[in-house]
C-alpha positions as CSV (number, residue, x, y, z in Angstrom):
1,X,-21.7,4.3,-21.4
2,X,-18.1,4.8,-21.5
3,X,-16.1,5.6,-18.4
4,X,-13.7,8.7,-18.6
5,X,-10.8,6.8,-17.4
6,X,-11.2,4.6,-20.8
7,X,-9.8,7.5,-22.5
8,X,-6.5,7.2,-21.0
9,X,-4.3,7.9,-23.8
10,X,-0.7,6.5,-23.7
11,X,1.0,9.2,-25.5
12,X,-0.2,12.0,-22.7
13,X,0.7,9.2,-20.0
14,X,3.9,8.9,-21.5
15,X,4.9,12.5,-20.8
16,X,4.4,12.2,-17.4
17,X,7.5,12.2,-15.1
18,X,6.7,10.0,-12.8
19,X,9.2,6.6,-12.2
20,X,5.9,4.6,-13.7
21,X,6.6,5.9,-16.8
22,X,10.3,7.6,-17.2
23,X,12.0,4.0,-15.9
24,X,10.9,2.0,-18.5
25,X,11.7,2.1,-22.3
26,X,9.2,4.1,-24.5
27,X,7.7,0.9,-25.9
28,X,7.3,-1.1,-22.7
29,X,3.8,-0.5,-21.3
30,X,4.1,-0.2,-17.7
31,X,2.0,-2.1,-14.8
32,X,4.2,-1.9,-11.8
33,X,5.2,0.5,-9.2
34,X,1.9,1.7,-7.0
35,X,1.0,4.7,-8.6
36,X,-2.7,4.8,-11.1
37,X,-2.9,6.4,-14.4
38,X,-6.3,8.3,-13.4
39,X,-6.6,12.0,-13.5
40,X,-6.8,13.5,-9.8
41,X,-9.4,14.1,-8.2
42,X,-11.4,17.9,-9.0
43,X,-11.1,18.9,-5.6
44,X,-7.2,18.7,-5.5
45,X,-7.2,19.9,-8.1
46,X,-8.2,22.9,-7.3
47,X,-6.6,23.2,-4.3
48,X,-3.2,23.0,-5.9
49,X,-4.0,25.0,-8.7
50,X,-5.0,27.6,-5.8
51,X,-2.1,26.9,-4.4
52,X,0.2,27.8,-7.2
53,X,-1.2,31.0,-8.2
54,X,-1.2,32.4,-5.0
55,X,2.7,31.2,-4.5
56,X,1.6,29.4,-1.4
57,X,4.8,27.3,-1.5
58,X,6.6,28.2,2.1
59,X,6.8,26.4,4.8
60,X,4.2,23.3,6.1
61,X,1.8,23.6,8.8
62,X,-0.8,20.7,10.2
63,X,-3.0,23.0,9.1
64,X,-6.3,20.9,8.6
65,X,-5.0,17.6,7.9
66,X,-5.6,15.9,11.1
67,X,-9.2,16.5,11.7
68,X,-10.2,16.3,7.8
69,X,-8.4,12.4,8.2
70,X,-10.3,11.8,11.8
71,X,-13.7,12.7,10.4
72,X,-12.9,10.3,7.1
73,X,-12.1,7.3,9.4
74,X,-15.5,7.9,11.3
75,X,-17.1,8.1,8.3
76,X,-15.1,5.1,6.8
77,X,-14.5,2.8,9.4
78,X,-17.0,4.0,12.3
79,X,-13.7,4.6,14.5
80,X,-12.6,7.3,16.8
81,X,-9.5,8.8,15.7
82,X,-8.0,11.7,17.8
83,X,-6.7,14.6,15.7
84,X,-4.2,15.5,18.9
85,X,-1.9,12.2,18.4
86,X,-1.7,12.8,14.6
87,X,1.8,13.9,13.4
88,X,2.7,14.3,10.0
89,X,5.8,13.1,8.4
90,X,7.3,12.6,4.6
91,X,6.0,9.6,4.1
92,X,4.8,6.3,5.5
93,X,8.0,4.6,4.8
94,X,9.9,7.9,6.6
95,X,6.9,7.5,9.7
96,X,8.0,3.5,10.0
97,X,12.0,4.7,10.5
98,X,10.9,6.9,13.0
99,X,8.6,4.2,14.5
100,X,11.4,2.0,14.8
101,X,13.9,4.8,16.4
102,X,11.4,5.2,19.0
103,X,9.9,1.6,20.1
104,X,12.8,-0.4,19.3
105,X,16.6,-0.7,19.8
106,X,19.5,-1.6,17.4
107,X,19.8,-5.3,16.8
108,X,15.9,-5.7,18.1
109,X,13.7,-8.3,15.3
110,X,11.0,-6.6,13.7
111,X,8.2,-9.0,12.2
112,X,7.1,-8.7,8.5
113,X,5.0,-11.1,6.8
114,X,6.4,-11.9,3.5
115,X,5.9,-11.8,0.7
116,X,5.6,-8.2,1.5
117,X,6.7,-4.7,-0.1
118,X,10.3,-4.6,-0.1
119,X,10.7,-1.5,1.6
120,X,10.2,-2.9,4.5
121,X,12.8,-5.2,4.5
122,X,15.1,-2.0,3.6
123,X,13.9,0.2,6.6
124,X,14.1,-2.2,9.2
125,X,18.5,-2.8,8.0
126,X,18.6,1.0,7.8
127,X,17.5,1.5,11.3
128,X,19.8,-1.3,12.4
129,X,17.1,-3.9,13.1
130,X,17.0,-7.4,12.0
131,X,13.9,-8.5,9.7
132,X,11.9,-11.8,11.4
133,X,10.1,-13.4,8.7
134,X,6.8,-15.1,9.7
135,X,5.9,-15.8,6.1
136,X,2.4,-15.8,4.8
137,X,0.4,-19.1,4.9
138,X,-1.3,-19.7,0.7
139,X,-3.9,-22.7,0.2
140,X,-2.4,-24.9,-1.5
141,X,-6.3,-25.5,-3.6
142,X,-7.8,-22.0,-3.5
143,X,-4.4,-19.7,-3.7
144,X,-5.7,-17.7,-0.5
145,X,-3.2,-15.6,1.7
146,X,-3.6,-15.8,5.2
147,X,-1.3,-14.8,8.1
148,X,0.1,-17.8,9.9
149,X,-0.2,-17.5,13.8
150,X,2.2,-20.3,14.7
151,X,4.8,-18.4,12.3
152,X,4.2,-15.4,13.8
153,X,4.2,-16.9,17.4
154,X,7.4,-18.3,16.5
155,X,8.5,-14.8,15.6
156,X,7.5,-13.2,18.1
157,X,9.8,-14.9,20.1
158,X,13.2,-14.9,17.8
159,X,14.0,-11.3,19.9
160,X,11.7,-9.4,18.4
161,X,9.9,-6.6,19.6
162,X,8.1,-4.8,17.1
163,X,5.5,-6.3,14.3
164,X,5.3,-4.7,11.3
165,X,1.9,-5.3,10.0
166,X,0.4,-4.7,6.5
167,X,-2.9,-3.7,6.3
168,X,-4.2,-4.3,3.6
169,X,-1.9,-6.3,2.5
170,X,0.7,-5.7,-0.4
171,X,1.0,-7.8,-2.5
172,X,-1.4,-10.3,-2.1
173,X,-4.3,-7.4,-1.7
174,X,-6.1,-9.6,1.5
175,X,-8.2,-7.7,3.7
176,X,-7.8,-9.1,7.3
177,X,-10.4,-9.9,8.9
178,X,-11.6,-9.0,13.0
179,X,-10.9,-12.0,14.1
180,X,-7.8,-11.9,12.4
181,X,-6.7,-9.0,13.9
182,X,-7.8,-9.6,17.3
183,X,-5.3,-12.8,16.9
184,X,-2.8,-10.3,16.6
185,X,-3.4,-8.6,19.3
186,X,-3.6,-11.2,21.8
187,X,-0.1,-12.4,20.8
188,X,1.5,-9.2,20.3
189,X,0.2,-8.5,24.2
190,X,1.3,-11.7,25.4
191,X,4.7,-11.1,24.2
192,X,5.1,-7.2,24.7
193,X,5.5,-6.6,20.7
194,X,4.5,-2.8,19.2
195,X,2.8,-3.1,16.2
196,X,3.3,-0.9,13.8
197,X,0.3,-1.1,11.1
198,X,1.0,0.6,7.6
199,X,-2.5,0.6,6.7
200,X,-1.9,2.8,3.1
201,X,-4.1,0.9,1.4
202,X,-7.0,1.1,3.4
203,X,-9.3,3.7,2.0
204,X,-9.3,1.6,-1.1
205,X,-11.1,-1.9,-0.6
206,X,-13.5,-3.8,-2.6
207,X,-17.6,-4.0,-1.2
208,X,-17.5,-7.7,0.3
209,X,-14.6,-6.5,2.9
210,X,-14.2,-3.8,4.6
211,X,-10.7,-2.8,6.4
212,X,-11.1,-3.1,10.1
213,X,-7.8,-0.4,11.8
214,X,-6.0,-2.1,14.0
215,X,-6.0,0.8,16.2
216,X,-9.6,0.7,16.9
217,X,-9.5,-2.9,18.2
218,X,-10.8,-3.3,22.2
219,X,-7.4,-4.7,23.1
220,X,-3.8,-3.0,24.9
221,X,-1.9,-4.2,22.2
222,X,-4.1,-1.4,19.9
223,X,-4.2,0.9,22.1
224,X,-0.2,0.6,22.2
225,X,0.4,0.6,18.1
226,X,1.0,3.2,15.8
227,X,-0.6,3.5,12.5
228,X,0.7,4.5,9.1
229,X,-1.7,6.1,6.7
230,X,-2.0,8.6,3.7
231,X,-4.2,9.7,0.9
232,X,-1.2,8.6,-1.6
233,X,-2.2,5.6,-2.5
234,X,-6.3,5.7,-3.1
235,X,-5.7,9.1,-4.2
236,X,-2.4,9.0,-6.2
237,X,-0.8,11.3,-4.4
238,X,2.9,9.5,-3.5
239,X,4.8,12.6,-5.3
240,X,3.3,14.9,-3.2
241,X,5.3,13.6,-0.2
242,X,2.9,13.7,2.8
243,X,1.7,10.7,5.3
244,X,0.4,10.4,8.9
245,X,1.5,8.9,12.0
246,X,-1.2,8.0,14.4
247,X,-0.3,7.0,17.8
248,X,-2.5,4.8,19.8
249,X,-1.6,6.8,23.1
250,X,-0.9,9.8,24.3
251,X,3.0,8.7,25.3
252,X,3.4,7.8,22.0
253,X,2.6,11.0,20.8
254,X,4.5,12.5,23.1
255,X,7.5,10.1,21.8
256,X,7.0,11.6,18.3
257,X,6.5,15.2,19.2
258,X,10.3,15.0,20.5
259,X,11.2,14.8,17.4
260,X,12.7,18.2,15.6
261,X,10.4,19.7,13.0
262,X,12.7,19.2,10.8
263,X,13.1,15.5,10.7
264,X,9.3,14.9,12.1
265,X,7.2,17.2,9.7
266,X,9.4,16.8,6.6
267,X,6.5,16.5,4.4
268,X,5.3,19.1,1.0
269,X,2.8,21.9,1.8
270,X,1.0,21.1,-1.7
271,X,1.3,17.0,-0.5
272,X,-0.6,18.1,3.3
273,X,-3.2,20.1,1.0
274,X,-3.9,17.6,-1.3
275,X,-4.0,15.0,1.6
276,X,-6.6,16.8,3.2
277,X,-8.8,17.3,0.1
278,X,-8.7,14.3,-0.4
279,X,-10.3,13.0,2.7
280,X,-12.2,16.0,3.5
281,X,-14.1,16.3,-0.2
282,X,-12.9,13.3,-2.1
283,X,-15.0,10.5,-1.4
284,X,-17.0,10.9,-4.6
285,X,-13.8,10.1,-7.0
286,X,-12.4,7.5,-4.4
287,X,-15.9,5.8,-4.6
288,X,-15.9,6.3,-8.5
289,X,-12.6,5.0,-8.9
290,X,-13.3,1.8,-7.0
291,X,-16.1,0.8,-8.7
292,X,-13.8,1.4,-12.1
293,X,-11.2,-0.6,-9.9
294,X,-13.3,-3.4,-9.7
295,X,-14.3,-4.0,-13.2
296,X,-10.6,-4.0,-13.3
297,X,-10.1,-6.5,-11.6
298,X,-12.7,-8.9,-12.4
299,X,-11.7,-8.5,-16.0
300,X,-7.7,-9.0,-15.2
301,X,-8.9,-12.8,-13.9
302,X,-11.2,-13.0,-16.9
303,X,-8.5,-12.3,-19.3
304,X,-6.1,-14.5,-17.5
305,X,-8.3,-17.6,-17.4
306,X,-8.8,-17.1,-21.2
307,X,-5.8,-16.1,-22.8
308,X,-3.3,-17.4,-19.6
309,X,-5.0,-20.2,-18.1
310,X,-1.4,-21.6,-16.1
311,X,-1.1,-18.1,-14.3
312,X,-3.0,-17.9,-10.9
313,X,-4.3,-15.2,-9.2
314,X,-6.7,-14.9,-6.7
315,X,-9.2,-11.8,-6.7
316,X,-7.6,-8.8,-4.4
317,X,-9.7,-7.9,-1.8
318,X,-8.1,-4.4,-1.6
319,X,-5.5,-2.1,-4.0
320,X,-5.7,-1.9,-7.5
321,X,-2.4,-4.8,-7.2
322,X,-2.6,-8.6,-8.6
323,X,-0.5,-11.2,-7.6
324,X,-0.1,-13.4,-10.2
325,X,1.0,-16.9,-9.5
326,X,3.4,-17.9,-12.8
327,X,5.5,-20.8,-11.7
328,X,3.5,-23.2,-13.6
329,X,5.1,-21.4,-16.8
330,X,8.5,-22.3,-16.2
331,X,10.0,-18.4,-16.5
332,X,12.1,-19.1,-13.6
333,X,12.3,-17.1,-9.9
334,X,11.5,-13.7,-12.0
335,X,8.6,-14.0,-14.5
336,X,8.5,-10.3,-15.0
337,X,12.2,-10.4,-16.7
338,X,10.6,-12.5,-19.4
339,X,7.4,-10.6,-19.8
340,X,9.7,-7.5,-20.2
341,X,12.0,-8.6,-22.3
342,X,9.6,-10.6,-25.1
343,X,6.0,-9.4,-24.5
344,X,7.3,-5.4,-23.7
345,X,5.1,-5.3,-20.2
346,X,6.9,-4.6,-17.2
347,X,5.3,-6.2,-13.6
348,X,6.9,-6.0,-10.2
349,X,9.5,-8.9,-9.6
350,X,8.0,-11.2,-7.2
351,X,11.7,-12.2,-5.9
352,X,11.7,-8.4,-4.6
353,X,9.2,-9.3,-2.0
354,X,11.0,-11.8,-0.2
355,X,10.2,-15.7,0.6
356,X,7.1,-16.9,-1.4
357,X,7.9,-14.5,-4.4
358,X,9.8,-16.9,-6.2
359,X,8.0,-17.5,-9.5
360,X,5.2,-14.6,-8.7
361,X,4.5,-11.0,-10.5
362,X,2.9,-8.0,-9.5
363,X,0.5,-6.4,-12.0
364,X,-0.8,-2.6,-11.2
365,X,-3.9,-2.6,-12.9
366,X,-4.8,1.1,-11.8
367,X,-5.2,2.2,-15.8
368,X,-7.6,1.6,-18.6
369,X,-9.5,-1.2,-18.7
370,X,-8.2,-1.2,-22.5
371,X,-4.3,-1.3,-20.9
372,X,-5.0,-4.3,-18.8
373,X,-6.3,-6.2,-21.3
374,X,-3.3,-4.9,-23.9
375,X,-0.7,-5.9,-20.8
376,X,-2.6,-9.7,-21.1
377,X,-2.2,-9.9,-24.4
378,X,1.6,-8.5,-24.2
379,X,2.7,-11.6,-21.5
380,X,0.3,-14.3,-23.7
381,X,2.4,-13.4,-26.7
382,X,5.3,-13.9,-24.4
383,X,4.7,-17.2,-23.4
384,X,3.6,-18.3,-26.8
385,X,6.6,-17.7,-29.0
């Protein structure tokens, strides 16, 4: 039986206004920035249609969003989250600036594992801190991500006093494990480092992992982190502009709370709504949605094995994001460029996500199953000619 996101339609897509589909030319089919192609789920729907007609457009409040987000981790992640040390902020990228005012001072190293979303790199300048790389660790047989804890040991010692940790991780969609985590942890509390753990991705992982929150570790070093989190991502929601920040104690809440309203709680009334929908009543579509997601993206390693048997790609353990290994094709230190330019399918730039990017390609395969095996066929033809 067919799925109703199979009848995506590219001519309704193409009206939307969103920077997946406006910054690209009409006949480039689009599989890049984060956001998915699905309709929204009904019950934010409703709320923002609610919304709207009763002009309930003022001013934000937390209004619900804290507990509906506390009782979806418990559900989710059998962890205890307390509403009180939610604040809410623009969004995630906005809650890690803050972070970094707080827990860090100018010319301090912050830790990123690259390759890694390129914001990061950005935010940490902007606040006047200094990005640390402890690059990512890939087999050289099997093409698996892990972190490396001699790199980040290293790091963590280069004047650094802040980790900036992404879980799950974009782009290389890994999961990390306990153990993993707990690794962290010792070293961050051996060497005094805050971790800050962007953890947008989390709600949406695949059924052999399951996201462990760093937060809810038995360990100081969680119990001194702050979290990142949002519905925006598993609920495509990013132009709504809302996100949480979710302190690990109650003096870090109290650090954040300092803030003025109006730089703190910057975030949409609609995008706090449609936040709390989501987590309150929107584990049906998010549930739906993955299992759509993962015929996704056992199909997008299908197709390449068939049709582009040099690209390598490992399957993501989280996100609807594939990171496609493409340096055996010889399109130089930016794929993507070529697969735009001949096959008309734009992916992420690899080089935009720092060392180990070279050579790589980011394909967003949040759309039609019938779309991800059109953008295949686009970069084969590329390649061919």
């Amino acid at each position: 039986m067919a799925h109703p996101f199979d009848a995506l339609s590219l001519d309704e897509l193409r009206l939307r206004r969103s920077q997946k589909w406006r910054e690209v030319d009409p006949d480039v089919l689009p599989v890049w920035v984060a956001e998915m192609d699905f309709p929204l789920a009904q019950p934010i729907v409703d709320v923002l249609h609610r919304m709207v007609a009763h002009g309930d457009t003022g001013y934000p409040t937390r209004a619900g969003l804290p507990e509906a987000y506390a009782a979806f981790a418990s559900r989710r992640w059998d962890v205890d989250v307390d509403p009180s040390r939610i604040s809410i902020v623009l969004d995630v990228m906005r809650g890690v600036y803050l972070a970094l005012q707080l827990f860090t001072n100018v010319g301090d190293g912050v830790v990123v594992n690259p390759p890694v979303y390129p914001p990061f790199f950005s935010t940490i300048r902007f606040a006047g801190r200094r990005p640390v790389e402890a690059p990512l660790a890939c087999h050289s047989q099997t093409g698996r991500w892990e972190l490396d804890l001699e790199s980040l040991e290293r790091a963590f010692t280069a004047g650094a006093t802040a980790y900036l940790l992404c879980s799950p991780h974009n782009p290389v969609g890994r999961t990390w494990s306990r153990e993993d985590l707990e690794s962290v942890a010792d070293l961050a509390e051996r060497y005094g480092i805050v971790v800050l753990a962007d953890e947008v991705h989390a709600p949406l992982t695949y059924p052999e992992c399951r996201h462990v929150p760093f937060a809810g570790l038995d360990s100081p070093a969680a119990r001194r982190s702050v979290t990142f989190a949002s519905a925006s991502k598993a609920w495509n929601l990013a132009g709504l502009k809302c996100a949480m920040v979710i302190a690990g104690s109650n003096e870090a809440r109290d650090a954040f709370r300092r803030f003025p309203d109006e730089v703190r709680e910057e975030p949409s009334i609609l995008g706090i709504a449609a936040n709390e929908a989501a987590f309150r009543e929107g584990e049906t579509w998010l549930q739906d949605a993955s299992a759509y997601l993962d015929g996704n993206r056992r199909r997008l390693l299908e197709l390449l094995k068939d049709r582009l048997p040099k690209v390598r790609a490992i399957l993501p353990e989280a996100t609807y994001l594939a990171w496609l290994d493409c340096r055996d094709l010889g399109l130089g230190d930016d794929p993507g460029a070529a697969f735009r330019e001949r096959g008309r399918v734009a992916l992420s730039p690899g080089v935009a996500f720092g060392t180990g990017g070279s050579g790589f390609a980011r394909f967003n395969f949040g759309t039609s199953r019938a779309f991800v095996e059109e953008a295949v066929d686009r970069m084969a033809r590329a390649v061919a000619g």
